[in-house]
C-alpha positions, 0 to 999 in steps of 0.5 A: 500500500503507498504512503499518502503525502495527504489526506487529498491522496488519501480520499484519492485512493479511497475513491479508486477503491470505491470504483472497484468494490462497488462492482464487485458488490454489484456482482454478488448483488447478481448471485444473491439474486440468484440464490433466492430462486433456489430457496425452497422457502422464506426463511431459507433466506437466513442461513445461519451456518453460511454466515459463520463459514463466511465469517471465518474465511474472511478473518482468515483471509484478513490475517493473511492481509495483515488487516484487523479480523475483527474489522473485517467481520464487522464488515462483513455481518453488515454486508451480509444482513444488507444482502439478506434483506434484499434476498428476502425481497427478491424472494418475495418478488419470485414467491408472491404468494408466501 
């Protein structure tokens, strides 16, 4: 990671990232959409165990990149309850009569 000389360059390579993450969020957006099709049912939507399993590969892929895990779980468990509710609506969506 480059050392900034300021907080413009800072905000700089935030942005850049931004430009990056968003796409991807938007590529995972796609197979949480279509994930809800293959749930039998409405409350398959939360998956508890996943979540853990999630939960420890990104601790353990935040160790390997010298990030903070506890911040990387954070953000994630976030992320993850986003995405559930818009799979919750996507299920709604695809199963109106639930």
């Amino acid at each position: 990671m480059p050392q900034c000389k300021d907080l413009a360059e800072v905000r700089e390579n935030i942005d850049r990232l931004d430009r990056q993450i968003v796409p991807l969020l938007a590529e995972r957006a796609g197979f949480v959409q279509q994930a809800a099709g293959f749930k039998p049912t409405k409350a398959a939507v939360v998956d508890t165990g996943r979540i853990e399993q999630i939960v420890l590969k990104v601790r353990h892929l935040a160790n390997e990149e010298g990030m903070d895990p506890d911040l990387a779980e954070h953000i994630y468990r976030s992320m993850i309850e986003a995405f559930i509710l818009f799979e919750a609506k996507v299920y709604k969506k695809i199963h109106p009569e639930e």
